[in-house]
C-alpha positions as CSV (number, residue, x, y, z in Angstrom):
1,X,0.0,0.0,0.0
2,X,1.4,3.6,-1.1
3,X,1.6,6.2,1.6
4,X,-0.7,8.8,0.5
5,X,-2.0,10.1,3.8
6,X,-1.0,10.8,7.3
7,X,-3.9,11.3,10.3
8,X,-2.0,14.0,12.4
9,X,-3.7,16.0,15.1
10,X,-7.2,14.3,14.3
11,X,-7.0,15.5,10.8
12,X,-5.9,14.0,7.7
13,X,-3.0,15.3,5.3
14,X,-1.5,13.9,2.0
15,X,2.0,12.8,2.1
16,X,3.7,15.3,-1.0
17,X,7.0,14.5,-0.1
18,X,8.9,11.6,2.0
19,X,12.5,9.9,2.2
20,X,12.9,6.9,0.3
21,X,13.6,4.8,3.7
22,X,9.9,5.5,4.8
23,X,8.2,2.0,4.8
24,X,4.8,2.0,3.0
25,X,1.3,1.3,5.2
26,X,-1.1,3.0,6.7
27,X,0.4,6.3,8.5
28,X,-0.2,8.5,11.6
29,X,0.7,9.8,14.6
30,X,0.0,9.9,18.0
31,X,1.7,11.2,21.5
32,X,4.5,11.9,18.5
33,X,5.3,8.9,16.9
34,X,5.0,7.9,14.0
35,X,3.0,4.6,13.7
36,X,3.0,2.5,10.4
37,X,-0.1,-0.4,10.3
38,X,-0.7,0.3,14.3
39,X,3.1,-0.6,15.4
40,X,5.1,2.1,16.5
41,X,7.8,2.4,13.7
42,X,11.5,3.5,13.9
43,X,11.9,5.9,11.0
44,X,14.4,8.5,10.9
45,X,14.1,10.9,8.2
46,X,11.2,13.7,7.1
47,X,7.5,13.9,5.9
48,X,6.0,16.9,3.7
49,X,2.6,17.3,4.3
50,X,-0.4,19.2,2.9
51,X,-3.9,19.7,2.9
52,X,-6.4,22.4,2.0
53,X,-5.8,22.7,-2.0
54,X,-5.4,26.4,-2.8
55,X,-4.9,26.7,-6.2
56,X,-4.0,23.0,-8.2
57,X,-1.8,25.6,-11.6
58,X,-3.4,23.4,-14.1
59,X,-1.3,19.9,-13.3
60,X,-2.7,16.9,-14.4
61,X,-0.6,14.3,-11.7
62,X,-0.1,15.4,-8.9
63,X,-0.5,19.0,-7.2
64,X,3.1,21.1,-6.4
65,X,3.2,21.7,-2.8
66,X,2.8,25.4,-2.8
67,X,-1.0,24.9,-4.5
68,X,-1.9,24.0,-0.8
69,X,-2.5,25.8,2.1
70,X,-1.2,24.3,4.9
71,X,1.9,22.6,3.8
72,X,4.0,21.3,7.0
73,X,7.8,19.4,7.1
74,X,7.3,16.8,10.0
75,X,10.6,14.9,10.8
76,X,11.5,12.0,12.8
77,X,13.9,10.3,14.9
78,X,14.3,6.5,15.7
79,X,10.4,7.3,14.8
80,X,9.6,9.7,17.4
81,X,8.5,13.4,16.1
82,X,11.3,15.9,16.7
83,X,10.3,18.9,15.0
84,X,7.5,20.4,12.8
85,X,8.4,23.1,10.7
86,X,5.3,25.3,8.8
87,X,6.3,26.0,5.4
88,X,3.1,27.9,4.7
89,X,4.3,31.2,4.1
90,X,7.1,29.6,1.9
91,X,4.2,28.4,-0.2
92,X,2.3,31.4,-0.2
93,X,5.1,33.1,-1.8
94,X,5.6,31.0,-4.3
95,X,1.9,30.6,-5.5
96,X,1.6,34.9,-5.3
97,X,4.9,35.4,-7.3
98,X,2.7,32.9,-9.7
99,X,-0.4,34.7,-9.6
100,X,1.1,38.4,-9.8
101,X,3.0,37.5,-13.1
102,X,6.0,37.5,-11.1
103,X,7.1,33.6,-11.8
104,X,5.3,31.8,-14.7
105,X,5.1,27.6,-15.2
106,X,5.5,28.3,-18.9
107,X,9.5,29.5,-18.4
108,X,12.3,27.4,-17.5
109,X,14.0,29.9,-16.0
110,X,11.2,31.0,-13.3
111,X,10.7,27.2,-12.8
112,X,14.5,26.9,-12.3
113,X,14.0,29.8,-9.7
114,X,11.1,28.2,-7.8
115,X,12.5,24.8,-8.0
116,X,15.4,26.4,-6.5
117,X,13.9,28.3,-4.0
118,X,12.1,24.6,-2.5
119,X,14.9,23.1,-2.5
120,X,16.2,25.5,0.5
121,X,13.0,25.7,1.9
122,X,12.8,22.4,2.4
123,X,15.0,20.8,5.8
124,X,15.0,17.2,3.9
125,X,15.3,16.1,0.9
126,X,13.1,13.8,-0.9
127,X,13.1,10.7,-2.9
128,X,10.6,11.5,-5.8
129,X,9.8,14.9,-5.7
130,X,6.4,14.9,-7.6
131,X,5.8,18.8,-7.2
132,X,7.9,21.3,-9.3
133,X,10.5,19.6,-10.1
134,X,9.5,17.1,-12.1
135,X,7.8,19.8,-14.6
136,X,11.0,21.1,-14.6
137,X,12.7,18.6,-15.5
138,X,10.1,18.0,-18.5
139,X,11.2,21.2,-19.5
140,X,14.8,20.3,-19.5
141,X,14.5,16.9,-21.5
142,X,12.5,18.8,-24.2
143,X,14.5,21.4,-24.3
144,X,17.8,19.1,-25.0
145,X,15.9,16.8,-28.1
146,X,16.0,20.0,-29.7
């Protein structure tokens, strides 16, 4: 079963963004640990998670992590919950520099920029990064056919 969710707090969040070590099953977290299928679980590493969908920028796979609008960096040791960092206003930037003309998904360069700018927002970094980057890396394939 493919992580897609995590219940944190009561509430329910979609995994964006995890290390590759993370085991797959049923995730969530209580008196901070991280559980996986009911048994406490021993993972070391991070979790990017998101919920309330602000604007989805016209993707057709998956959502970037700055179309949400809670967007939160959870990490672990020995699977206990160490810190919990808010990347919100990270996000918010991102999607008004998109909105305001600023930064448009059409260039490589402002893609470059943002994809960038994630990857020192971020504390972890993450197997599979299904946001951003892999449009920009579309743009970069295409780009060298030429």
């Amino acid at each position: 079963m493919e992580n897609t969710y995590l219940e944190y707090s009561d509430e329910l969040y979609e995994i964006l963004l995890k290390e590759s070590s993370l085991k797959k099953g049923n995730l969530r977290i209580q008196d901070y640990v991280l559980f996986i299928d009911d048994e406490p679980s021993n993972y070391r590493g991070g979790i990017v998670i998101a919920k309330d969908l602000k604007n989805p920028f016209d993707f057709v796979l998956s959502y970037p992590c700055y179309s949400y609008q809670t967007v939160m960096e959870l990490i672990f040791n020995e699977g206990k919950l160490i810190t919990t960092i808010n990347h919100a206003k990270a996000m918010h930037r991102v999607r008004m520099n998109i909105e305001k003309g600023l930064r448009s998904l059409d260039n490589e360069m402002d893609l470059a920029s943002i994809n960038k700018f994630l990857h020192a927002t971020f504390v972890r970094k993450y197997a599979g990064q299904n946001s951003i980057f892999d449009r920009w890396w579309l743009f970069r394939r295409r780009r060298n056919k030429k």
